[in-house]
C-alpha positions as CSV (number, residue, x, y, z in Angstrom):
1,X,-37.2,-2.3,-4.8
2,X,-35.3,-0.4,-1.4
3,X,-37.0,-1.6,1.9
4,X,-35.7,-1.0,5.1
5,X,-36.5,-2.7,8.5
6,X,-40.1,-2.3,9.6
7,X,-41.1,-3.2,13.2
8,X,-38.3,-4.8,13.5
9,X,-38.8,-7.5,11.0
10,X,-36.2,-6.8,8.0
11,X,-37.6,-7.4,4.5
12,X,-35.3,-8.4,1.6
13,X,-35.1,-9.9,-2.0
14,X,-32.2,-11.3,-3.0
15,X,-31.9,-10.3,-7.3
16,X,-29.8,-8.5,-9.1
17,X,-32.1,-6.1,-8.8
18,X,-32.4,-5.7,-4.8
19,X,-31.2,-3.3,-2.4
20,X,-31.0,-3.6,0.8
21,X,-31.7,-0.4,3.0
22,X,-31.8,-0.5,6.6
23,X,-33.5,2.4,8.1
24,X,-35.8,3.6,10.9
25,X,-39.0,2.4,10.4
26,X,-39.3,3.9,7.1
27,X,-40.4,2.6,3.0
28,X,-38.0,4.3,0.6
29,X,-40.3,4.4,-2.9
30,X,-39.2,3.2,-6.2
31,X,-38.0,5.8,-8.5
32,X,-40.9,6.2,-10.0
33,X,-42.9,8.2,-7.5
34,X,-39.1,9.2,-5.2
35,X,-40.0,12.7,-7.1
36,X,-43.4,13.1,-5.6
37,X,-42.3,11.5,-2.2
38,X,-39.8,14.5,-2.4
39,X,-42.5,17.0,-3.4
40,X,-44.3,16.1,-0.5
41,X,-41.3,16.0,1.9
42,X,-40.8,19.7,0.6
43,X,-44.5,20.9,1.1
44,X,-44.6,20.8,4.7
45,X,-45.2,17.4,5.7
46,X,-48.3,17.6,6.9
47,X,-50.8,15.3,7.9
48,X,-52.6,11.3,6.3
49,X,-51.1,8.1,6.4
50,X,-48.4,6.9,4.0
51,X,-49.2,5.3,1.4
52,X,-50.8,2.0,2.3
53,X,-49.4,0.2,-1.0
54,X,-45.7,0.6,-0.5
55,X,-43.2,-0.7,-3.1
56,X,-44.5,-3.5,-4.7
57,X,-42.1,-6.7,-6.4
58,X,-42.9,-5.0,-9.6
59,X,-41.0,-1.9,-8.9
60,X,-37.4,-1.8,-10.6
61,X,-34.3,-0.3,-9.4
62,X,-33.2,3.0,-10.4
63,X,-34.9,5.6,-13.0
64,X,-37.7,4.1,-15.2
65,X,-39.5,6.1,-18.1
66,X,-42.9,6.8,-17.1
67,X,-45.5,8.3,-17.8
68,X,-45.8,11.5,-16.1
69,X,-49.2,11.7,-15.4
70,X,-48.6,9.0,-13.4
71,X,-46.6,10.7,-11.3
72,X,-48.2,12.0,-8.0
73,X,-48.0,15.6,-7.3
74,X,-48.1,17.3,-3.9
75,X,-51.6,16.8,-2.7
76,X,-52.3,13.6,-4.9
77,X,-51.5,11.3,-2.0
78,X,-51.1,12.1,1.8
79,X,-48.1,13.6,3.0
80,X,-45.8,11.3,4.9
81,X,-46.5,11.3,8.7
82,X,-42.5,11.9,10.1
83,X,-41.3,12.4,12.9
84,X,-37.6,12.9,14.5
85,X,-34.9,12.0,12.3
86,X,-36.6,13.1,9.0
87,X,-33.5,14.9,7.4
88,X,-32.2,11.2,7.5
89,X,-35.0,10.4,5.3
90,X,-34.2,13.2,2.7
91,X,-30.9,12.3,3.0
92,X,-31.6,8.5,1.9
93,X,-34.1,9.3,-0.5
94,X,-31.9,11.6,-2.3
95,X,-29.3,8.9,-2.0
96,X,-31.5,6.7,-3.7
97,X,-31.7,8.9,-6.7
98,X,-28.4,8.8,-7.6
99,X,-27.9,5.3,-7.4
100,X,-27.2,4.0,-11.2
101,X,-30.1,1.5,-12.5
102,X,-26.9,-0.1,-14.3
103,X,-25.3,-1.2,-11.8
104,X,-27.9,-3.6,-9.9
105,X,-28.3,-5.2,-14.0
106,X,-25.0,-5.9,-14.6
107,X,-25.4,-10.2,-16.5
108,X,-22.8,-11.8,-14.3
109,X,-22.9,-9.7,-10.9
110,X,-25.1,-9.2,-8.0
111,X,-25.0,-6.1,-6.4
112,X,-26.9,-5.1,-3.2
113,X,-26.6,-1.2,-1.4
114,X,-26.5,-1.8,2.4
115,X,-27.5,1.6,3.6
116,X,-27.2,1.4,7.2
117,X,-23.8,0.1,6.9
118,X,-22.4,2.5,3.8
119,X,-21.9,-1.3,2.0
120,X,-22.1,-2.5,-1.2
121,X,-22.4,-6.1,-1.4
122,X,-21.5,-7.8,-4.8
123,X,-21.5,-11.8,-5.8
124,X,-20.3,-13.5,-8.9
125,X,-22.9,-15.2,-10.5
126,X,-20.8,-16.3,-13.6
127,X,-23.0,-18.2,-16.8
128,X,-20.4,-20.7,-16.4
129,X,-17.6,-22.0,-15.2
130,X,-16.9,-20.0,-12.3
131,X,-13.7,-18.1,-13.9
132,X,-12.6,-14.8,-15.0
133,X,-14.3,-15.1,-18.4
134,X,-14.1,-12.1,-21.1
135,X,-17.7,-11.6,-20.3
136,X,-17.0,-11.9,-16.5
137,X,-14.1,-8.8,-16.5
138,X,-16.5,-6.7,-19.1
139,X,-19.0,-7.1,-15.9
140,X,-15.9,-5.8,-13.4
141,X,-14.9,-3.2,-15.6
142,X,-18.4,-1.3,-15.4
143,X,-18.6,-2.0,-11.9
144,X,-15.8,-0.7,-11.3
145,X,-16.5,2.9,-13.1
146,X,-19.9,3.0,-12.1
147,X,-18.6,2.8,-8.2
148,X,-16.1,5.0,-8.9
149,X,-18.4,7.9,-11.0
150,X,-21.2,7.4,-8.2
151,X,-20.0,6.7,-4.8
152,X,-17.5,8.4,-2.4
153,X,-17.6,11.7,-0.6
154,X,-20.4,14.3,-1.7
155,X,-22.0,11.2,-3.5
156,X,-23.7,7.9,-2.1
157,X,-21.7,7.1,1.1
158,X,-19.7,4.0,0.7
159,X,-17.3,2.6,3.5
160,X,-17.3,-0.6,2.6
161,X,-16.8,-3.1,-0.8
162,X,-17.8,-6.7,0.0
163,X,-17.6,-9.3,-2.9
164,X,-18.4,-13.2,-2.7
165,X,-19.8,-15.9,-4.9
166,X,-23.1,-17.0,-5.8
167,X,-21.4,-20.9,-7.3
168,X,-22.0,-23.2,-4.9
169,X,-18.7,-24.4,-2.9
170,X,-16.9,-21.8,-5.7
171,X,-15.3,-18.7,-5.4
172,X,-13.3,-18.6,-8.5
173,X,-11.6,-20.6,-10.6
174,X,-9.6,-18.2,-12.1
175,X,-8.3,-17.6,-15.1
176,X,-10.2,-18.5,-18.3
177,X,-8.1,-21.8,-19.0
178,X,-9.9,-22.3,-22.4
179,X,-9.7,-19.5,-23.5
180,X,-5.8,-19.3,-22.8
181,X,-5.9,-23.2,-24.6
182,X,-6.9,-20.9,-28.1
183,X,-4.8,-18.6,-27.5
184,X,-1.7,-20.7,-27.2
185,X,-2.4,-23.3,-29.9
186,X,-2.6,-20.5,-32.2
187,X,0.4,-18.8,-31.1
188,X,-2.0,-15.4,-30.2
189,X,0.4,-13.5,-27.9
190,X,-1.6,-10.3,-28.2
191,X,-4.5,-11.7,-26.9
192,X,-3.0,-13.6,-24.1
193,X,-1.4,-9.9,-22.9
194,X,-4.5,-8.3,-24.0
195,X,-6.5,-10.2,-21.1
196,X,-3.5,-10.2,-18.6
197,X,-3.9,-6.3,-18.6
198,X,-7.6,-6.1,-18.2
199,X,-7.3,-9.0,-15.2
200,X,-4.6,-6.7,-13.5
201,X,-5.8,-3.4,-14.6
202,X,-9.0,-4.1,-12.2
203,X,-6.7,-5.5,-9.5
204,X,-4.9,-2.6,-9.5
205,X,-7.8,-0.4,-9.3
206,X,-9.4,-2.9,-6.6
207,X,-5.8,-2.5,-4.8
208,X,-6.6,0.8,-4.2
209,X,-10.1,0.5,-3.1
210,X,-10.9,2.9,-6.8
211,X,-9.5,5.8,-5.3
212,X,-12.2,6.3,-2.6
213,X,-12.4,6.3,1.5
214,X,-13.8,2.6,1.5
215,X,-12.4,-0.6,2.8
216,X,-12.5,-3.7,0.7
217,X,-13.6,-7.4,1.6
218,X,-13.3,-10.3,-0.2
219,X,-15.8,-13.5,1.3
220,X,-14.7,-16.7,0.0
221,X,-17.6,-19.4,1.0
222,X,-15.4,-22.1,-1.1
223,X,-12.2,-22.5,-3.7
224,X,-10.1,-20.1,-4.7
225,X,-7.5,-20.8,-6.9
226,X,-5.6,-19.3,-9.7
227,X,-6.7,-16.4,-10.6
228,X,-9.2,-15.8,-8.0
229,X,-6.5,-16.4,-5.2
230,X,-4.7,-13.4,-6.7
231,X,-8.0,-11.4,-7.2
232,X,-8.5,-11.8,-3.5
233,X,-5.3,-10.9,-2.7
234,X,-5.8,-7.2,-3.4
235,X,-8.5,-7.0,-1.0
236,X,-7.8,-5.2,2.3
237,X,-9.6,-7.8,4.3
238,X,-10.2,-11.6,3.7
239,X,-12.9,-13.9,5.7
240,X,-13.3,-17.2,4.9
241,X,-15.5,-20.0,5.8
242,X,-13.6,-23.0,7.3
243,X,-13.9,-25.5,4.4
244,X,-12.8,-23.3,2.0
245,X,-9.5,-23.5,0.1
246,X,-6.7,-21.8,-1.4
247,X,-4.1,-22.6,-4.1
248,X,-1.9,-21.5,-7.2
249,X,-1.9,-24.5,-9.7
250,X,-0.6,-22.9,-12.6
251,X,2.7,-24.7,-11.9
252,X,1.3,-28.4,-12.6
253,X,1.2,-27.3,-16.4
254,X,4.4,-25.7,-16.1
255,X,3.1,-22.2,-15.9
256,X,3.0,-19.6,-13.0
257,X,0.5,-17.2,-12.2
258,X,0.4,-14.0,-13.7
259,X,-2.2,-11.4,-12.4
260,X,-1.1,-10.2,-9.0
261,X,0.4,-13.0,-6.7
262,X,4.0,-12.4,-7.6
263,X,3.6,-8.8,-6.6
264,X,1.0,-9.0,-3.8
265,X,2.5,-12.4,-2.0
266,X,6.2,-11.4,-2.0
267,X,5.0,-7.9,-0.1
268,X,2.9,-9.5,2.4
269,X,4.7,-12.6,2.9
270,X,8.6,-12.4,1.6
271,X,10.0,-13.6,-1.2
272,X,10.9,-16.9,0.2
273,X,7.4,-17.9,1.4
274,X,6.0,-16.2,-1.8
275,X,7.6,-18.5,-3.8
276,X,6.9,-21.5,-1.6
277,X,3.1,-20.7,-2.2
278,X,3.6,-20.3,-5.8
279,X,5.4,-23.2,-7.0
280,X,4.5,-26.1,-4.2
281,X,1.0,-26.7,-6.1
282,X,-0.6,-27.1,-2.7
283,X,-3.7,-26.4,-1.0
284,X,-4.5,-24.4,1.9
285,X,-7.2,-24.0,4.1
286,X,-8.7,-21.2,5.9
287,X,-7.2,-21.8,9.3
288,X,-3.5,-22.2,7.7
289,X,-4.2,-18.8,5.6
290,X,-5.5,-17.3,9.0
291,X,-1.8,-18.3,10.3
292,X,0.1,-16.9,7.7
293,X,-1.9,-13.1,7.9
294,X,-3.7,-13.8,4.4
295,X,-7.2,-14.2,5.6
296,X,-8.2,-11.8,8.4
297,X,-11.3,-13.7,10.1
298,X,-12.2,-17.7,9.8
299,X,-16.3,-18.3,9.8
300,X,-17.7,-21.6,10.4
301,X,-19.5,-23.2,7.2
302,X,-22.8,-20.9,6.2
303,X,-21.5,-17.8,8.9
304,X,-19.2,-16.1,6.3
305,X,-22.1,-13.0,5.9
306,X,-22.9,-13.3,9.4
307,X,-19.1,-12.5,10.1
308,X,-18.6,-9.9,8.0
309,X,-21.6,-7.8,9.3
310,X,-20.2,-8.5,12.8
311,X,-16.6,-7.2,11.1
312,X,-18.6,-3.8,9.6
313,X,-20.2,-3.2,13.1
314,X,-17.0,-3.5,15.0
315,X,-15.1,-1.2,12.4
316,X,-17.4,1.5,12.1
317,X,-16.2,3.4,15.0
318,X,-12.5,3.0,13.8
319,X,-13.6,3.1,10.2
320,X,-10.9,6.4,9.8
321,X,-8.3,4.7,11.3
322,X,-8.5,1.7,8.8
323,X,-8.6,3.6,6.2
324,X,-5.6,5.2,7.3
325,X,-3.4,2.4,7.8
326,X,-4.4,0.8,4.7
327,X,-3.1,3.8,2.6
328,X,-0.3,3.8,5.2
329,X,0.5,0.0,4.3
330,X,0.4,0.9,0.5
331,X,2.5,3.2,0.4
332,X,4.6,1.8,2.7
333,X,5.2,-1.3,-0.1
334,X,3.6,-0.3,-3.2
335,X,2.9,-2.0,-6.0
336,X,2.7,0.0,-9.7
337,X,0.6,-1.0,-12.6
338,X,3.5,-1.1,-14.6
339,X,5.2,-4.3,-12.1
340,X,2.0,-5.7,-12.6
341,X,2.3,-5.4,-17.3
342,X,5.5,-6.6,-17.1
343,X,4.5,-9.5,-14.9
344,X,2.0,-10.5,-17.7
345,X,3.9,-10.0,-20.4
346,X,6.5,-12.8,-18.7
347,X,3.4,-14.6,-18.6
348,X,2.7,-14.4,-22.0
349,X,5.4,-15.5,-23.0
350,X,6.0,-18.7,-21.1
351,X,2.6,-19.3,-21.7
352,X,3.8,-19.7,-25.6
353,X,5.9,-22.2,-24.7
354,X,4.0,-24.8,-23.1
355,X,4.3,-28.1,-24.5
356,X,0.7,-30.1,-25.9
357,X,1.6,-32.7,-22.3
358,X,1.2,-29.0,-20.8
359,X,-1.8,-28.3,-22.6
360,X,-3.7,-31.8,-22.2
361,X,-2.8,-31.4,-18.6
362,X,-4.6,-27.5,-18.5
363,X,-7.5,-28.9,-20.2
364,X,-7.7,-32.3,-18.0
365,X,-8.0,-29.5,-15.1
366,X,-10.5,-27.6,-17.0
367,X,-13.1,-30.6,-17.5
368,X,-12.7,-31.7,-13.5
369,X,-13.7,-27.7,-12.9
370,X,-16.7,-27.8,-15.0
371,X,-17.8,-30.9,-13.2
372,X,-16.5,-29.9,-9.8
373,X,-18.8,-26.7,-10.7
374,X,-22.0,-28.5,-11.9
375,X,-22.0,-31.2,-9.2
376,X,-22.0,-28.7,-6.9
């Protein structure tokens, strides 16, 4: 269902299967009756009301098979009284069309379409432990090539890439620490390089914002650690709630991470604090990532969306010239995806080597996760 603000009161649902649209007074339609909306908006738009029913909770996102007789044809319904500013309309209503039904049913992603700002809003909403879970990366990896096949110039208009967390208090975990328990009691170093490439394959992508003119954000409303420290650190903006927490523990098990800090931190930061981050095992807040340029903007508890819209308002008029300096900045220190393959397969390979004290410890960290995550 698309709904835009009406007389001034802004109507949303918040499901994987929402979008938000913020227009001027106007109802986009579902997809099943965009065609005869369009008919109509062809024929002359002349005279009636719109259609009193509007979209209903029953109408689904993108195409739907129906059937046709049900859809109206020029003179069925009323033509749509519109005023000034009807190209707009067109324009959004064609946008709507091309918008991939896939996308907004991905299992462990919410996505939302903000019109009015050219945003697409995204939360985790992983089935279980907040981490980066096969399951969880087969999610990123579609909504990755769906963005990147249906967004961009001459396409839906996308400026912006916005992705939080739907766990409470949660970000992300990281890296799948059971699954990398399997794979190291059973000596699998295949599969342990097999998911190191597809965790940094999307990094990389993510790095550069999938090869379109859009700015990336990453909203952290809790922990981030591990894994999910580095996946925010190929974002080109961070804004975090004060509360929430940042940290690399993959040293306490005699391990270091592998997807991205190595690479990302040493640019940013220097070697020297780069490797202070990475093997102190310590925790920082939002304020004291604020200090050291890692997060861009600090929100107080519950304003992290709030901040972020204030963020896309402010950058709109200099949207170009962020855009700019962030391809500037990237290739002014770039980062290959081959730095990031052999950084894994280091990772691999000391991951081979942990000890079964190394091991307990991972999986002691694991459990206090899981109940850290269902307590919350």
């Amino acid at each position: 269902m698309l709904q835009c603000i009406e007389n001034g009161c802004e109507k949303r649902r918040y499901d994987h299967k929402t979008l938000i649209n913020r227009g001027n007074g106007c109802i986009v339609p579902p997809s099943t009756r965009v065609g005869a909306y369009m008919d109509r908006l062809g024929s002359g738009l002349e005279g009636g009301e719109r259609d009193a029913r509007g979209p209903t909770h029953d109408d689904d996102v993108g195409p739907a098979a129906t059937d046709p007789a049900q859809a109206a044809s020029p003179g069925s319904h009323p033509a749509i009284p519109l005023g000034d500013g009807h190209e707009e309309l067109v324009l959004r209503a064609q946008n709507r069309l091309n918008l991939p039904e896939r996308l907004f049913n991905l299992s462990e992603l919410d996505v939302l379409y903000d019109a009015g700002n050219r945003a697409l809003w995204t939360y985790m909403r992983p089935a279980g432990r907040p981490s980066f879970t096969p399951s969880m990366l087969g999610d990123f990896e579609s909504w990755q090539q769906l963005i990147s096949s249906h967004f961009g110039e001459g396409r839906v208009p996308l400026d912006y890439l916005i992705l939080g967390s739907r766990a409470p208090g949660v970000f992300c975990f990281g890296g799948d620490l059971e699954l990398f328990q399997h794979l190291i009691r059973t000596g699998d170093r295949a599969g342990l390089v097999r998911y190191g490439y597809r965790c940094v394959d999307i990094l990389y992508r993510n790095i550069h914002a999938l090869d379109l003119p859009t700015l990336t954000i990453g909203l952290v409303q809790g922990q981030a650690l591990g894994g999910g420290f580095e996946a925010l650190l190929s974002f080109d903006y961070i804004i975090a709630e004060r509360g929430s927490t940042f940290g690399l523990p993959e040293v306490m098990f005699g391990l270091f991470p592998g997807m991205g800090a190595h690479a990302i931190l040493s640019r940013k930061l220097g070697t020297a604090m780069a490797d202070r981050i990475i093997l102190e095992n310590r925790t920082y807040t939002a304020d004291e990532m604020w200090e050291l340029g890692i997060v861009t903007r600090v929100a107080e508890p519950g304003e992290g969306e709030a901040v972020v819209r204030d963020f896309l308002a402010k950058a709109s008029r200099r949207h170009a010239g962020f855009l700019g300096a962030r391809r500037a900045m990237r290739r002014a220190a770039p980062i290959t995806l081959e730095e990031l393959h052999d950084i894994v397969d280091h990772w691999a390979d000391a991951a081979l080597k942990l000890t079964d004290t190394d091991l307990r410890l991972m999986n002691k960290l694991t459990s206090a996760q899981k109940k850290l995550a269902l307590t919350a």
